[in-house]
C-alpha positions in Angstrom: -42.2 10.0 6.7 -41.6 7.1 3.8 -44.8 5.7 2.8 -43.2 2.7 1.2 -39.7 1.3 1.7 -38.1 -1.5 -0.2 -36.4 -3.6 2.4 -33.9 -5.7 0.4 -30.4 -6.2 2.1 -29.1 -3.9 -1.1 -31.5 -1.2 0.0 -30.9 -1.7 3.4 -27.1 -0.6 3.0 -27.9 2.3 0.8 -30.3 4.1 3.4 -27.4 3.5 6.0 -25.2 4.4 3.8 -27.1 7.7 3.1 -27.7 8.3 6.8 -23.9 7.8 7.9 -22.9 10.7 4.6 -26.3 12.9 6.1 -27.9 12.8 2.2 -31.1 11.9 3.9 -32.4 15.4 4.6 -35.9 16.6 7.0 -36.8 19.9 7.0 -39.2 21.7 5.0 -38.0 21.0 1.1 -39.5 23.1 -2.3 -39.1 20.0 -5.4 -38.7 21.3 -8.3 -42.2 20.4 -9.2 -43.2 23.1 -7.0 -44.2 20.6 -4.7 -43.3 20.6 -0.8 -42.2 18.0 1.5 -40.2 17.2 4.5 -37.6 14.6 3.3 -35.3 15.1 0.7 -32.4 13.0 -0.7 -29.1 14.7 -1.7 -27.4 11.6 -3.3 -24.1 14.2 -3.8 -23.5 14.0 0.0 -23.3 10.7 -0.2 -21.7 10.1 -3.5 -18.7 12.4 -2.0 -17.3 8.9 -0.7 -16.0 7.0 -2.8 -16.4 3.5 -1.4 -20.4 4.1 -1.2 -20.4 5.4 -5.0 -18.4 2.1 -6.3 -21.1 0.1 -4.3 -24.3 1.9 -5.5 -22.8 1.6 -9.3 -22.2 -1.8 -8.5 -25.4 -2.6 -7.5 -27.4 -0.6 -10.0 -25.1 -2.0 -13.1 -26.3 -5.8 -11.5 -29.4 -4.4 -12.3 -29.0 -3.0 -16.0 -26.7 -5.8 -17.2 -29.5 -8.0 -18.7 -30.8 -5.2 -21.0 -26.9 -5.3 -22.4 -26.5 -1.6 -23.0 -23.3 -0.2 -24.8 -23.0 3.2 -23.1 -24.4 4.9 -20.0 -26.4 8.3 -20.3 -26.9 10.7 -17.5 -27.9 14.1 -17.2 -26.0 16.4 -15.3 -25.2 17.4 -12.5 -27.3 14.6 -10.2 -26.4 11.6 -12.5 -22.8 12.1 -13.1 -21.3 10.3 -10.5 -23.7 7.3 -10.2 -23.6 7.0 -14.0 -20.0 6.7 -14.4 -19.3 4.3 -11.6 -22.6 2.5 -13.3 -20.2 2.7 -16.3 -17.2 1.6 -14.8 -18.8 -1.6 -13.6 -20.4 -2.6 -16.5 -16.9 -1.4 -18.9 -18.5 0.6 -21.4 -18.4 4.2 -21.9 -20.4 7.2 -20.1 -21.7 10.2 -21.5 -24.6 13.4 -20.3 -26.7 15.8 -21.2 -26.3 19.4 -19.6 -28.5 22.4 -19.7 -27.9 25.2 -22.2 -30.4 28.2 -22.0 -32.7 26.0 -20.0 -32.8 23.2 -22.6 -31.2 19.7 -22.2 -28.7 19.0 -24.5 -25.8 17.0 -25.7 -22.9 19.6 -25.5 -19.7 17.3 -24.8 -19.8 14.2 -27.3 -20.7 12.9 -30.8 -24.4 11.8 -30.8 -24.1 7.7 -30.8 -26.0 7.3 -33.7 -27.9 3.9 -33.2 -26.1 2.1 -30.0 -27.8 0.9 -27.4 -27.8 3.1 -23.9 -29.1 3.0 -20.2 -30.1 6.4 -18.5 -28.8 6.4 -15.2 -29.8 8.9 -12.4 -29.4 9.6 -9.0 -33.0 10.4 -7.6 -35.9 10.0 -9.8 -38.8 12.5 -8.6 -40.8 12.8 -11.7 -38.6 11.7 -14.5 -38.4 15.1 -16.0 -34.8 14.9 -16.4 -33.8 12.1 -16.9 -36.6 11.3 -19.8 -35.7 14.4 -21.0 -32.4 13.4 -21.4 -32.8 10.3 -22.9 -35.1 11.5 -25.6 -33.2 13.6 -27.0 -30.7 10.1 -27.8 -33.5 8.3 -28.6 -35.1 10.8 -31.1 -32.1 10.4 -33.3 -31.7 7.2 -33.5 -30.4 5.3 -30.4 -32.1 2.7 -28.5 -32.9 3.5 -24.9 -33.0 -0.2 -23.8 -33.0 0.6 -19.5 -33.3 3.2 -16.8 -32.1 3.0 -13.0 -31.5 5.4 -10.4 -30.4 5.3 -6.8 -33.8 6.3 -5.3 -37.1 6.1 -7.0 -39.0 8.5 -5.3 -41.9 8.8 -7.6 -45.5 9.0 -6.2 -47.5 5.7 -7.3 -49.6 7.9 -10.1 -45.8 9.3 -11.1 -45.2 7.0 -14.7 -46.8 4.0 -13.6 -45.5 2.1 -16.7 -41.7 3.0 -16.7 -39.8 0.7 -15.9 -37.1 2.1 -13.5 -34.6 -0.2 -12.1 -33.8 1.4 -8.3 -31.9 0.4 -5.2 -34.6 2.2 -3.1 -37.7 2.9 -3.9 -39.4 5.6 -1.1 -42.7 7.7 -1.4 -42.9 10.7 1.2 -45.5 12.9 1.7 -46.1 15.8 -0.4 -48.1 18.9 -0.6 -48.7 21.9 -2.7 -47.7 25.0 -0.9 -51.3 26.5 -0.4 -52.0 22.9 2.0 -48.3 22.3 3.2 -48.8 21.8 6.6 -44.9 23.3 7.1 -45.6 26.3 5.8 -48.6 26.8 8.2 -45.8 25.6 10.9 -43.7 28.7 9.8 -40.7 26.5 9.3 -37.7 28.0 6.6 -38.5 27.2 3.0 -35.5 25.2 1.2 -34.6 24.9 -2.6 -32.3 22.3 -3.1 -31.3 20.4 -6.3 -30.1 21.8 -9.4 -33.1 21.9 -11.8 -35.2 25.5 -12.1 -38.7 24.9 -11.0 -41.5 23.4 -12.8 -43.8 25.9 -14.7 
């Protein structure tokens, strides 16, 4: 059950929008923190529809315009779609980071030396990814001026101080395996995402 729910008319259409494609998942869910809970959002599923990816990168590029970026970063595979129709809107280029050997890196394209980029995800959850990605931009030399992702989904205590631009901002309930109350229940254990678990 969402602790907190951003009611805007923007957000509004994108939890519709998620219900109608089924990306709003309940069931018993392992995040890759190692964390469970019994909502999940699979942004793919509703991605898969055009129409409702050119409005959510519509949206979300309203949102990143001001910081005036000159490309879009995303890591794969979660951020791909969102961050090129984030692209698209805004009319600069898109690029991502991928994992090689468990390490994110920037396989595909040139480094962009000292331009200015905005990291663009699908679900946020604990950053891991998507700072990850960024950093390793940033470390050599380009400015990481914005971030924004679909759903924040961050717990309160979760990088209080980042500033992540999001059309919906949820918290559900979480628990670590040894109190999960679904566990006790019995109910089927699922892994979704694409990210190993946390260590």
């Amino acid at each position: 059950m969402s602790c907190s729910c951003e009611k805007n008319e923007v957000s509004k259409k994108i939890l519709e929008m998620m219900k109608e494609s089924g990306a709003h998942l309940q069931g018993h869910f392992k995040l890759t923190s190692g964390l469970h809970s019994d909502n999940y959002m699979q942004c793919a599923l509703m991605l898969r529809y055009p129409k409702f990816a050119a409005y959510a990168g519509e949206e979300l590029a309203k949102l990143l315009a001001p910081a005036k970026p000159d490309f879009i970063l995303s890591p794969a595979l979660g951020g791909l779609i969102i961050g090129h129709e984030v692209a698209r809107a805004l009319g600069v280029p898109f690029i991502f980071t991928e994992r090689v050997d468990g390490e994110m890196r920037l396989k595909r394209f040139p480094h962009p030396s000292k331009l200015r980029f905005a990291l663009v995800e699908d679900v946020c959850t604990t950053g891991k990814s998507s700072r990850e990605a960024a950093q390793i931009l940033a470390a050599d030399g380009a400015e990481w001026v914005a971030s924004g992702s679909i759903v924040d989904r961050r717990s309160p205590d979760c990088l209080p101080d980042w500033d992540l631009k999001s059309l919906v901002k949820v918290c559900f309930a979480t628990y670590t395996a040894e109190e999960c109350p679904l566990c006790k229940e019995g109910l089927p254990l699922v892994k979704p995402g694409s990210r190993p678990d946390a260590k």
